[in-house]
C-alpha positions as CSV (number, residue, x, y, z in Angstrom):
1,X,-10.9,-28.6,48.5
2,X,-8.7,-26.2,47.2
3,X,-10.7,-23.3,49.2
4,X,-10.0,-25.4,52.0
5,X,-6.3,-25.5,51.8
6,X,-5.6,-21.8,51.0
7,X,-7.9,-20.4,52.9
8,X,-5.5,-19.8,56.0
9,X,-2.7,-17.5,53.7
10,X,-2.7,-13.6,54.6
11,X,-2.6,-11.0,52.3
12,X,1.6,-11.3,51.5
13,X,1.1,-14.6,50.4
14,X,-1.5,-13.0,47.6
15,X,-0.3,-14.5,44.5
16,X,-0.7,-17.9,46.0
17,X,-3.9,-17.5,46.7
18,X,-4.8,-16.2,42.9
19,X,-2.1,-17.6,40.5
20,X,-3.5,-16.8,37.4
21,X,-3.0,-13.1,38.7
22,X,0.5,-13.0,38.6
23,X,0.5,-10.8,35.8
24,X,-2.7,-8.9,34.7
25,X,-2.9,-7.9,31.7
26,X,-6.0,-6.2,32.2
27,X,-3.8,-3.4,34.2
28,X,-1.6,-2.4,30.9
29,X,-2.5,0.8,29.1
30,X,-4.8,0.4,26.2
31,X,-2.3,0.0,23.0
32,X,0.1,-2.4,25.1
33,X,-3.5,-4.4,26.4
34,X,-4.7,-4.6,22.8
35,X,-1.7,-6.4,21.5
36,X,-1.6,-8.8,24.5
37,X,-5.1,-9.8,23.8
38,X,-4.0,-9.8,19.9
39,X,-1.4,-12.6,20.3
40,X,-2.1,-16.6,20.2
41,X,0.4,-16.6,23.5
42,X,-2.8,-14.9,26.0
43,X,-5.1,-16.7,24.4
44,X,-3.5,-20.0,24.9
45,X,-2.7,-19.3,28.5
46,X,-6.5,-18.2,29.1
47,X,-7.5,-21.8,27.9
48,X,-4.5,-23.5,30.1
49,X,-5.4,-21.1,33.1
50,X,-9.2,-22.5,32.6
51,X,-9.2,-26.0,32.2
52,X,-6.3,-26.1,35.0
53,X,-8.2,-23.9,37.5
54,X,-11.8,-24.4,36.7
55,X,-12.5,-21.5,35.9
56,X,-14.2,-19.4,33.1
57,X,-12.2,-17.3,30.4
58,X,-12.6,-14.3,29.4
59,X,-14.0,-15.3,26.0
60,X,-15.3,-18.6,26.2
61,X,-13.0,-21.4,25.0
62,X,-14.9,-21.3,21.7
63,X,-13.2,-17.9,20.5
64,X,-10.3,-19.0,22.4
65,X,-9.8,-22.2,20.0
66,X,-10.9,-20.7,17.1
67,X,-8.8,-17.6,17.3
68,X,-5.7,-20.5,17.8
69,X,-6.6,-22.5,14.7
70,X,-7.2,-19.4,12.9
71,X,-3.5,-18.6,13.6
72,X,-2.9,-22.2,12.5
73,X,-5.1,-22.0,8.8
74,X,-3.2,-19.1,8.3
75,X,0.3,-20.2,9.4
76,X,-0.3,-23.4,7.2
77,X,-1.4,-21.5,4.3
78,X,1.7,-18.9,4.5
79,X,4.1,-22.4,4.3
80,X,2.3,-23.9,2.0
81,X,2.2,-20.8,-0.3
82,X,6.2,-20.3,0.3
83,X,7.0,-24.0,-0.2
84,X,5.1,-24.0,-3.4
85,X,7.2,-20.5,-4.7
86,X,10.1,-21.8,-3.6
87,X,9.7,-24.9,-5.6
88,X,8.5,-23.3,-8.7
89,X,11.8,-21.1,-8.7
């Protein structure tokens, strides 16, 4: 259905057509690509931009999640480890 509704834009209404194009990372140089693929923000906006759209990631939601919760463990254990110094000064 959505096909159906879109399909009569021309090519100046392109980011309509394809919205999660508005911004490809996959056209940055190399160093500033590798850090947008390194942060929890793309990867969390790959797994939105999937289960929104339908359609498939560039990873698979399955290193998409666990890449998140990874930051998560971590970010958990850095508060816990602080709260813990803190309280033992």
């Amino acid at each position: 259905m959505r096909r159906d509704l879109l399909s009569g834009l021309d090519q100046r209404d392109q980011p309509l057509r394809e919205p999660w194009r508005l911004f490809p990372v996959d056209s940055l140089p190399v160093v500033p690509r590798s850090l947008a693929f390194a942060t929890p923000l793309w990867h969390g906006v790959e797994l939105a931009r999937g289960s929104t759209l339908g359609i498939d990631t560039a990873w698979g939601w399955a290193a998409h999640t666990g890449y998140l919760l990874l930051w998560c463990a971590l970010g958990f254990w850095l508060a816990l480890h602080r709260f813990r110094r803190r309280l033992a000064d």
